[in-house]
C-alpha beads as a LAMMPS data file, in Angstrom:
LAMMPS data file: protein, C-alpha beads

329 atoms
328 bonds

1 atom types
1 bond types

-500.0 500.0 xlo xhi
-500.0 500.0 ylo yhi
-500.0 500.0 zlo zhi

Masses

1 110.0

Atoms # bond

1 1 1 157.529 237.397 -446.019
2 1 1 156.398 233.699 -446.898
3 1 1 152.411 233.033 -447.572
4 1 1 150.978 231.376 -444.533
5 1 1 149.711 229.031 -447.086
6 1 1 152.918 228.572 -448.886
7 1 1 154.289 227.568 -445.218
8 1 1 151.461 225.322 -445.122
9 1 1 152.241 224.086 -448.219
10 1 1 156.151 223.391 -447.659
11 1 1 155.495 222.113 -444.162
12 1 1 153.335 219.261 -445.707
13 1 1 156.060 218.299 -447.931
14 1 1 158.531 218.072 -445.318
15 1 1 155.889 215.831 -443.421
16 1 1 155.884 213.914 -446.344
17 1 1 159.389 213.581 -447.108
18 1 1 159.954 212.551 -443.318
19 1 1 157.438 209.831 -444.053
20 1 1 159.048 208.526 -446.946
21 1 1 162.309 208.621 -445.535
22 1 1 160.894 206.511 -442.132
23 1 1 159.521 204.280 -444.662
24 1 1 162.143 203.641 -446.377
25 1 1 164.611 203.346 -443.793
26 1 1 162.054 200.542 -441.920
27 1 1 161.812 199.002 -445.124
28 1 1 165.857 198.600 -445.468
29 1 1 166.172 196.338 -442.883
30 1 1 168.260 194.406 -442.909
31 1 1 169.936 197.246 -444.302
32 1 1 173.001 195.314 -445.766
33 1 1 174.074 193.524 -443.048
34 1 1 174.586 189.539 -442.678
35 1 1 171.534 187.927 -440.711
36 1 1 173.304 184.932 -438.730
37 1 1 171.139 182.183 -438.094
38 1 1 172.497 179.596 -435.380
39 1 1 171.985 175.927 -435.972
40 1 1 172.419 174.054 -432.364
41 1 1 173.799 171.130 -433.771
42 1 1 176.703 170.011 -436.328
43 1 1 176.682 170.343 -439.372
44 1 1 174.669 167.176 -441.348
45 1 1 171.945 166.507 -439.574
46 1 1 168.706 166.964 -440.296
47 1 1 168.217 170.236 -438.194
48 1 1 171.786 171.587 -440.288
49 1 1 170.447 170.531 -443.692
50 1 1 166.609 171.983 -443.284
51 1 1 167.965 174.932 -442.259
52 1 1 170.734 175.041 -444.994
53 1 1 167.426 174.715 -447.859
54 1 1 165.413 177.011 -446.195
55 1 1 167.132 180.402 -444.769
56 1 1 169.036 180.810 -447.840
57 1 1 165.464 181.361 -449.765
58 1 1 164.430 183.812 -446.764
59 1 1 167.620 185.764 -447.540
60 1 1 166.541 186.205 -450.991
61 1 1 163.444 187.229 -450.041
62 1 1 164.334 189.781 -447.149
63 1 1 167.430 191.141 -449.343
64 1 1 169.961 190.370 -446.942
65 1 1 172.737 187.585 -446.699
66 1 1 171.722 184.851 -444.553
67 1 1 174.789 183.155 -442.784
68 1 1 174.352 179.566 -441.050
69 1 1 176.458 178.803 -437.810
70 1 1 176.492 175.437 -436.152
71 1 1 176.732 175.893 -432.725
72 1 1 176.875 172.298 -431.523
73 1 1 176.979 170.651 -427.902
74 1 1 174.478 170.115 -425.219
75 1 1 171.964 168.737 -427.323
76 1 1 171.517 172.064 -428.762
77 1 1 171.674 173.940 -425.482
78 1 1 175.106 175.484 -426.250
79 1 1 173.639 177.192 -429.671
80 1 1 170.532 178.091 -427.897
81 1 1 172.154 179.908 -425.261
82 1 1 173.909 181.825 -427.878
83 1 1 170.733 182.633 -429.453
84 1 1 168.941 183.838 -425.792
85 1 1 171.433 185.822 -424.967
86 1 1 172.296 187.564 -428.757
87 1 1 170.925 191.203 -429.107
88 1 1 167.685 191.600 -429.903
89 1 1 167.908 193.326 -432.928
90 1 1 166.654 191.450 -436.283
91 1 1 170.021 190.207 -437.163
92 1 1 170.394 186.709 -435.095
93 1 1 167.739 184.423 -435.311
94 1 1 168.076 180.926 -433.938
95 1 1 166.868 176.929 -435.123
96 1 1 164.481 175.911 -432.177
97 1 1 163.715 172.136 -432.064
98 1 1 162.678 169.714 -429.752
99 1 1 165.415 169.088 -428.023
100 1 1 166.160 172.756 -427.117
101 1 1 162.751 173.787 -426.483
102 1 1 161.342 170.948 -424.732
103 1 1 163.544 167.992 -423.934
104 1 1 166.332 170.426 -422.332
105 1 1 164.408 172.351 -420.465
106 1 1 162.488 168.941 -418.920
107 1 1 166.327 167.026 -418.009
108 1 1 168.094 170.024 -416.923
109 1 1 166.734 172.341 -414.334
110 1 1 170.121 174.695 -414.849
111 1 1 169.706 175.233 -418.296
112 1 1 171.186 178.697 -419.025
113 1 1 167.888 179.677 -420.739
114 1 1 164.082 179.598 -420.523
115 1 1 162.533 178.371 -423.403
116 1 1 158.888 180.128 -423.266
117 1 1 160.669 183.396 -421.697
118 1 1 164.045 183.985 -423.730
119 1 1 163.037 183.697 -427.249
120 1 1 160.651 185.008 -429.545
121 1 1 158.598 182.072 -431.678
122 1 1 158.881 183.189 -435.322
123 1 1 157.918 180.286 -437.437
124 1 1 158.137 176.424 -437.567
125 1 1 160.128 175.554 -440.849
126 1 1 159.055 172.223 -441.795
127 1 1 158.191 169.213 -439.430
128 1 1 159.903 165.621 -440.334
129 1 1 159.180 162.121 -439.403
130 1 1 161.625 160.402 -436.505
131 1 1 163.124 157.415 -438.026
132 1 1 164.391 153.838 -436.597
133 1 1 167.318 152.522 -438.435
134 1 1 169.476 149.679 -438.182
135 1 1 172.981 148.841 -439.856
136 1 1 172.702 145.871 -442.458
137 1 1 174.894 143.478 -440.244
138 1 1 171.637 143.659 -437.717
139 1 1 170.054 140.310 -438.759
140 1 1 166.854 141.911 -438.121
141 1 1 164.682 142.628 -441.184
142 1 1 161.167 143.891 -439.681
143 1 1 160.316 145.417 -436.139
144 1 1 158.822 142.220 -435.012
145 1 1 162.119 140.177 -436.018
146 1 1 164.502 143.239 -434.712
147 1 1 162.127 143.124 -430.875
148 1 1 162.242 139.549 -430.881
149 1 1 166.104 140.136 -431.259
150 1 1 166.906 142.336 -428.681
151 1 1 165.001 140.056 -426.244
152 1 1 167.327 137.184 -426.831
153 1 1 169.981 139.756 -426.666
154 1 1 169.583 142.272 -423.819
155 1 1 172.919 143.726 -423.814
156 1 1 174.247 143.459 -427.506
157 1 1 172.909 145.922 -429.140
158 1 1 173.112 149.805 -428.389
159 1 1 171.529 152.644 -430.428
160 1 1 173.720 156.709 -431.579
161 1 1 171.899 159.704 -430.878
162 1 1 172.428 163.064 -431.290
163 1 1 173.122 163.648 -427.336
164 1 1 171.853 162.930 -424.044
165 1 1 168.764 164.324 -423.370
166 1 1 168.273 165.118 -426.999
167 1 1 165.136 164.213 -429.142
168 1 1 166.507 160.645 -430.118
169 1 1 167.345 159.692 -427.062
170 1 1 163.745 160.257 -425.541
171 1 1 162.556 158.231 -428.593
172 1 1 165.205 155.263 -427.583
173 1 1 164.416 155.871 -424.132
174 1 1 160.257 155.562 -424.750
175 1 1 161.372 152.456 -427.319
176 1 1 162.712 150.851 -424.481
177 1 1 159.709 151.326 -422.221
178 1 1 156.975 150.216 -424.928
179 1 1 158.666 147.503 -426.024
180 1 1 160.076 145.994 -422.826
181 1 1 163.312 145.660 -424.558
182 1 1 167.032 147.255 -423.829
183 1 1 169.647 148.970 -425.859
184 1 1 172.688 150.837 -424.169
185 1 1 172.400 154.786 -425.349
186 1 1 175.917 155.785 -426.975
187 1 1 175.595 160.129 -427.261
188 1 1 176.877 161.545 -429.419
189 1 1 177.240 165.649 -430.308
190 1 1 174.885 165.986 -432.930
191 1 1 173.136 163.634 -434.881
192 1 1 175.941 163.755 -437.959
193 1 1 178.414 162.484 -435.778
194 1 1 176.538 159.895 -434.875
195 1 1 174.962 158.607 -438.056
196 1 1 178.658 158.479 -438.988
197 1 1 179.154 155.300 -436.828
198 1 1 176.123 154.008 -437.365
199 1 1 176.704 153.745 -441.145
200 1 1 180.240 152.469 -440.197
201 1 1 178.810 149.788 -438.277
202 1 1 180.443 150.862 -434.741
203 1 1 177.012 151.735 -433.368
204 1 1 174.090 148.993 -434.538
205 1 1 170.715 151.049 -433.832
206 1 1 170.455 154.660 -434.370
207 1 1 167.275 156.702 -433.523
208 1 1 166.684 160.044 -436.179
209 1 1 165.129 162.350 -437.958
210 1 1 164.505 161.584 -441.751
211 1 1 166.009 163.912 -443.547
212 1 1 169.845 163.353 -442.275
213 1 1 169.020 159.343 -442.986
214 1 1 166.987 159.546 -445.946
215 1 1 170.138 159.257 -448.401
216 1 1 171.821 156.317 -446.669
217 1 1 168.229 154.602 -446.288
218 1 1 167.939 154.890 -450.135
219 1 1 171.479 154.323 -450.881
220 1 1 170.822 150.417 -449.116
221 1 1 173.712 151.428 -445.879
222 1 1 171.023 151.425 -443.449
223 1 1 167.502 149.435 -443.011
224 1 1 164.202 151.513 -441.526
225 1 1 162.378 149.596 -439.295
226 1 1 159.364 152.234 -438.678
227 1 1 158.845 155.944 -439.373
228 1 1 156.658 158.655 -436.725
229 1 1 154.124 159.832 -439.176
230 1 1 150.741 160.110 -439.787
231 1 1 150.721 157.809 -442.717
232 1 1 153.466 155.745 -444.568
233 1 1 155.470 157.827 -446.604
234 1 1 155.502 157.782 -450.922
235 1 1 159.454 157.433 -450.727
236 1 1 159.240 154.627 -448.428
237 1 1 156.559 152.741 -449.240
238 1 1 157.472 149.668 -447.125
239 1 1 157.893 151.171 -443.940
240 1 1 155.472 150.897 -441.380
241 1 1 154.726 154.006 -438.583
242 1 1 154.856 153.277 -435.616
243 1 1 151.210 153.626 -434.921
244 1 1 150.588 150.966 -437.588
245 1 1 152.574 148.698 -435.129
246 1 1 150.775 149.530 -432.335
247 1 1 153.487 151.960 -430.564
248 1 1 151.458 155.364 -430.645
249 1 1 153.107 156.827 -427.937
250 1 1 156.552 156.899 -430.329
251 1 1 154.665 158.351 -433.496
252 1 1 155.320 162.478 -432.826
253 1 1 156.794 164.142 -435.874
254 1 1 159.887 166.287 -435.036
255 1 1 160.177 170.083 -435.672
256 1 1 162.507 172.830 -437.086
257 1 1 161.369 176.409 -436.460
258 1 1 162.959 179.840 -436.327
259 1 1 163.138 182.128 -433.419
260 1 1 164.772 185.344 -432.008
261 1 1 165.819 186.621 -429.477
262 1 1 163.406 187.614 -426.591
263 1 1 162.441 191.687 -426.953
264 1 1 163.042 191.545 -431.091
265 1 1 160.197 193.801 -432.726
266 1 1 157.408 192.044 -433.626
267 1 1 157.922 193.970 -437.180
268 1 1 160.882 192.184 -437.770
269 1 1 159.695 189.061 -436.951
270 1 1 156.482 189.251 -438.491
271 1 1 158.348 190.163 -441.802
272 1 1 160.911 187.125 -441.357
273 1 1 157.673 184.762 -440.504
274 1 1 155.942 186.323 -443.889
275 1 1 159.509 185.465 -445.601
276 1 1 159.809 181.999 -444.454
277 1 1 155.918 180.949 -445.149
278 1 1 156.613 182.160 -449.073
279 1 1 160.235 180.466 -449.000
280 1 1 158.676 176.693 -448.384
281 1 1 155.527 177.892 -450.155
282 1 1 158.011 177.849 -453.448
283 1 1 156.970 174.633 -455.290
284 1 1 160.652 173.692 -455.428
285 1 1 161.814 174.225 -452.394
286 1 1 158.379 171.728 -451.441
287 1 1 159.793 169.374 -453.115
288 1 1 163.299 169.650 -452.160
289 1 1 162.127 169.357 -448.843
290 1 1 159.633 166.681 -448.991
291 1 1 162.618 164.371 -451.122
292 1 1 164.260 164.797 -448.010
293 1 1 161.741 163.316 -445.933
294 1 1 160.308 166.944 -444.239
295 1 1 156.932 168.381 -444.906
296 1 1 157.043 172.532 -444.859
297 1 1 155.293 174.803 -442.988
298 1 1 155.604 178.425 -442.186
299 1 1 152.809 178.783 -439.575
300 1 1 152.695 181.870 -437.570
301 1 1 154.162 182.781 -434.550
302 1 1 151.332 182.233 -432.442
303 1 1 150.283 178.616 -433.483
304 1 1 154.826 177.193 -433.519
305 1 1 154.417 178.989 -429.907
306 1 1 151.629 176.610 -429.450
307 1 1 153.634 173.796 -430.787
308 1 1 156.656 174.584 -428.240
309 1 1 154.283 174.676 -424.983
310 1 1 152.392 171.430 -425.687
311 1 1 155.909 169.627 -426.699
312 1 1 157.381 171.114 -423.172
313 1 1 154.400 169.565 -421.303
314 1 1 154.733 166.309 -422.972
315 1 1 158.261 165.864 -422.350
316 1 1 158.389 167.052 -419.023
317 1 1 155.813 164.383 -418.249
318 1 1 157.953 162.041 -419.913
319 1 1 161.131 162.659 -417.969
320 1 1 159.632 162.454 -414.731
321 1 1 158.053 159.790 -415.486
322 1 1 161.015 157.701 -416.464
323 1 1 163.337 159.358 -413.864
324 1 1 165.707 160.463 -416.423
325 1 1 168.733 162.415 -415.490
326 1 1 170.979 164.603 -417.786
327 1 1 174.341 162.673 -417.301
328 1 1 172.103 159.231 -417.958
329 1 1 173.673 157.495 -420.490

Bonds

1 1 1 2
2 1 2 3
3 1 3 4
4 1 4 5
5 1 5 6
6 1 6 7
7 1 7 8
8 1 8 9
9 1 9 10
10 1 10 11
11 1 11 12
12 1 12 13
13 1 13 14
14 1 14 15
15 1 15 16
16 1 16 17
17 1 17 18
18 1 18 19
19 1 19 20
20 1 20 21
21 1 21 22
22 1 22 23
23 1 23 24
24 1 24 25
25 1 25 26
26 1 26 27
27 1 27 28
28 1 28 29
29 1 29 30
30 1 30 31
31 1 31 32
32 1 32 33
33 1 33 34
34 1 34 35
35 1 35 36
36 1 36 37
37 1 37 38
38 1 38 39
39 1 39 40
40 1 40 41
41 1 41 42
42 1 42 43
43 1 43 44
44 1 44 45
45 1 45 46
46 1 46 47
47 1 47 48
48 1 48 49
49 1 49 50
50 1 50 51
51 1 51 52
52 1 52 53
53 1 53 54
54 1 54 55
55 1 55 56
56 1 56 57
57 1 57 58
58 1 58 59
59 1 59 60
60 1 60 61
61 1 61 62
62 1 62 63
63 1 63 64
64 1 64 65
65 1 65 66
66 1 66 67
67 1 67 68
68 1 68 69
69 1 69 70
70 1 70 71
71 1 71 72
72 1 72 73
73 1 73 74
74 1 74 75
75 1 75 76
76 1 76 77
77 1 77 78
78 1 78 79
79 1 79 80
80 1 80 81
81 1 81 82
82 1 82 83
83 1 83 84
84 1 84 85
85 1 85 86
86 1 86 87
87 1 87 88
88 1 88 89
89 1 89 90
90 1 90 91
91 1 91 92
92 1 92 93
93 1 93 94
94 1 94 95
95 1 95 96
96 1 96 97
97 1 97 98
98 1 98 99
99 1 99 100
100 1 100 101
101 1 101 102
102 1 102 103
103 1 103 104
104 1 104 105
105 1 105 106
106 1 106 107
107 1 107 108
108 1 108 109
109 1 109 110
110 1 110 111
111 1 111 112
112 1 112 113
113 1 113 114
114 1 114 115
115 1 115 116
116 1 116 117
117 1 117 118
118 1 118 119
119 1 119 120
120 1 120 121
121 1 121 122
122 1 122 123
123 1 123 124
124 1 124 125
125 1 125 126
126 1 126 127
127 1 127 128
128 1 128 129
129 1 129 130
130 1 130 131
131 1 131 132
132 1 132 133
133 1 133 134
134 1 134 135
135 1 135 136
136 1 136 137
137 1 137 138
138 1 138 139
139 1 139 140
140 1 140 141
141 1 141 142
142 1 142 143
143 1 143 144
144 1 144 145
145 1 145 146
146 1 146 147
147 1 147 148
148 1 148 149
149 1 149 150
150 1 150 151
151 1 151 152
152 1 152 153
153 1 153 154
154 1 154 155
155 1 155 156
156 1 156 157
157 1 157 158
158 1 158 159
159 1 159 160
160 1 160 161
161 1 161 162
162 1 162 163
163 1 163 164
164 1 164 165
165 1 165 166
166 1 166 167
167 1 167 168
168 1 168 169
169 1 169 170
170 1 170 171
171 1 171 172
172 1 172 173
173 1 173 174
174 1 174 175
175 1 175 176
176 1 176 177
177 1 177 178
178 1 178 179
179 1 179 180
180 1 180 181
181 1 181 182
182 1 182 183
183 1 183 184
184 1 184 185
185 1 185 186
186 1 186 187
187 1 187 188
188 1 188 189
189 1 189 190
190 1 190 191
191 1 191 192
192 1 192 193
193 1 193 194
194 1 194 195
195 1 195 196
196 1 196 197
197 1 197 198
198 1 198 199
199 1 199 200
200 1 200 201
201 1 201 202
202 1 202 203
203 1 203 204
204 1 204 205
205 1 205 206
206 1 206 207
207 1 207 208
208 1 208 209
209 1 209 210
210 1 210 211
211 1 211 212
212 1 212 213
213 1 213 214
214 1 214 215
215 1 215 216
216 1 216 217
217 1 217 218
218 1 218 219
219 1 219 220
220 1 220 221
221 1 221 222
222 1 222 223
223 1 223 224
224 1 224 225
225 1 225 226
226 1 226 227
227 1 227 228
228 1 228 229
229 1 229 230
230 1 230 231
231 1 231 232
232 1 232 233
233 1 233 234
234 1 234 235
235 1 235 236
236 1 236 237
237 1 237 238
238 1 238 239
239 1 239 240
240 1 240 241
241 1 241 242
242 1 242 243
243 1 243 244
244 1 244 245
245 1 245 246
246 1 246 247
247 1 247 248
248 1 248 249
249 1 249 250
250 1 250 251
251 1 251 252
252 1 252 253
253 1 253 254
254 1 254 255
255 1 255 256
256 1 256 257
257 1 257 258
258 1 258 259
259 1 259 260
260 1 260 261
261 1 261 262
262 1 262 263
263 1 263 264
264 1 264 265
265 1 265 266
266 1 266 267
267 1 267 268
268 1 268 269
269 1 269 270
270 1 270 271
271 1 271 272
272 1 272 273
273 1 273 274
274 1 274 275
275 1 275 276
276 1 276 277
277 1 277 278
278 1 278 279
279 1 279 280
280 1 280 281
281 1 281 282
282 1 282 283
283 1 283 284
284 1 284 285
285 1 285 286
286 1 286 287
287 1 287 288
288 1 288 289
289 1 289 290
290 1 290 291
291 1 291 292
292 1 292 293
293 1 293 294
294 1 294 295
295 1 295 296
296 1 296 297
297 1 297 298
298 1 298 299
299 1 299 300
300 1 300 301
301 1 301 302
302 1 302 303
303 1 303 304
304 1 304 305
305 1 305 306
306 1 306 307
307 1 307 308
308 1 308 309
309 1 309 310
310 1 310 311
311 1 311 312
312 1 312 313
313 1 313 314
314 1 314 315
315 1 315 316
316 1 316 317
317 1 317 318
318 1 318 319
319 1 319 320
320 1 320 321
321 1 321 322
322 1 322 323
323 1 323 324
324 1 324 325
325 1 325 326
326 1 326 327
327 1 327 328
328 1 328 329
């Protein structure tokens, strides 16, 4: 018959082997298995390509293979809805942005998702300025000359964005208002699609995020009239923000963060906010990401929830205001 104490004894290190094993079996995750991450737009835009220098680096940090799926259409509603209505379970995450967390939700009242209900805030990759561009045949060569030049010219001009209802088109839309001016919106499905035309010349004016039109601005194929930032940026020294020209109402960064499905352990996502903070913490990837016109982040889920909420309100106000409509063009 077995000592009480030696059943003591061997009971304790089955305790602790169970442990261990629970441990290490959390600590797997993702266990080997690809981590999709949906990008709501095409591929080369400035959503596609902060996501493309970021998740990779999470990967590497979690262990697990990230892979990146554009999911275009809808100005980002299509991918969205594919990231509400994915499985909850650590291994689909989603880009959240303006556009699908706050413009959507104000022009569409059917929109297959709720944005403060269906997804789970994880962390806000990296925020970038908006940028006003113009082709080079636009004889404009400042914001005062290019206002003064739509006024002579009310129907000439028209401006690309990434889709109706999208980021860029509230931007054109609020240009429109605060300078008294008028451009005809051309949407497009995604914002590489339509910085395509732009740069070909098809489309004069295109409203964007840095990053997609950072290489083109530097490469002399299109002209920046004014950045939204806080301060002129060391790349583009010569560019005014908008505040600095007296339109503060147009001078709101954009956003790229990372969410999950609605109901995902907070475990998981605390670990993939944790992974994503130390990704654009790296020094290099900093850089990589501030060359491309984006300043990182990684804040916690909490404070991008924060972000999403007061960017809802302020577009909702926005729509009504205007009276826009989803099939407005």
């Amino acid at each position: 018959m077995t000592h009480p104490r030696k059943l003591a004894a061997m009971a304790l290190a089955l305790s602790a082997s169970l442990l261990s094993f629970g441990a290490s079996a959390q600590g797997a995750w993702p266990a080997g298995k690809p981590i999709r991450v949906i990008v709501p737009f095409p591929p080369g835009g400035t959503t596609d390509i902060v996501t493309r220098l970021v998740m990779p680096e999470v990967g590497k940090i979690l262990g697990a293979n990230v892979v990146i799926e554009n999911r275009g259409g809808g100005g980002g509603s299509i991918g969205a809805t594919e990231v509400a209505k994915a499985a909850p379970d650590g291994f689909t995450f989603g880009v959240a942005t303006v556009s699908t967390h706050a413009v959507n939700p104000a022009c569409n009242p059917k929109l297959a998702y709720n944005p403060l209900k269906d997804f789970a805030p994880v962390s806000n990759m990296a925020h970038t300025a908006n940028v006003i561009v113009v082709h080079p045949k636009v004889p404009a060569q400042n914001m005062k000359e290019f206002i003064d030049l739509l006024k002579k010219n009310p129907a000439k001009y028209s401006f690309a964005t990434s889709g109706t209802c999208g980021i860029a088109h509230m931007m054109g839309e609020q240009f429109k208002v605060s300078t008294g001016t008028f451009m005809l919106h051309i949407p497009y499905r995604g914002s590489g699609p339509a910085l395509n035309d732009t740069l070909a010349g098809q489309v004069e004016v295109m409203l964007d995020n840095l990053p997609s039109s950072m290489p083109h601005i530097q490469a002399g194929k299109l002209r920046p009239l004014a950045i939204a930032w806080d301060k002129r940026l060391p790349q583009l020294p010569n560019v005014p923000t908008y505040g600095e020209l007296g339109l503060k109402e147009m001078n709101d960064p954009a956003w790229y963060g990372i969410v999950a499905p609605a109901g995902t352990s907070r475990d998981i996502i605390n670990r993939v906010q944790a992974a994503v903070k130390q990704a654009v913490s790296n020094p290099d990837l900093a850089k990589r990401l501030r060359e491309a016109g984006a300043e990182p982040l990684g804040n916690t889920p909490e404070q991008f929830a924060a972000e999403i909420k007061k960017e809802m309100d302020k577009m909702a106000a926005l729509v009504k205001r205007q009276g826009i409509k989803l099939d407005q063009q």
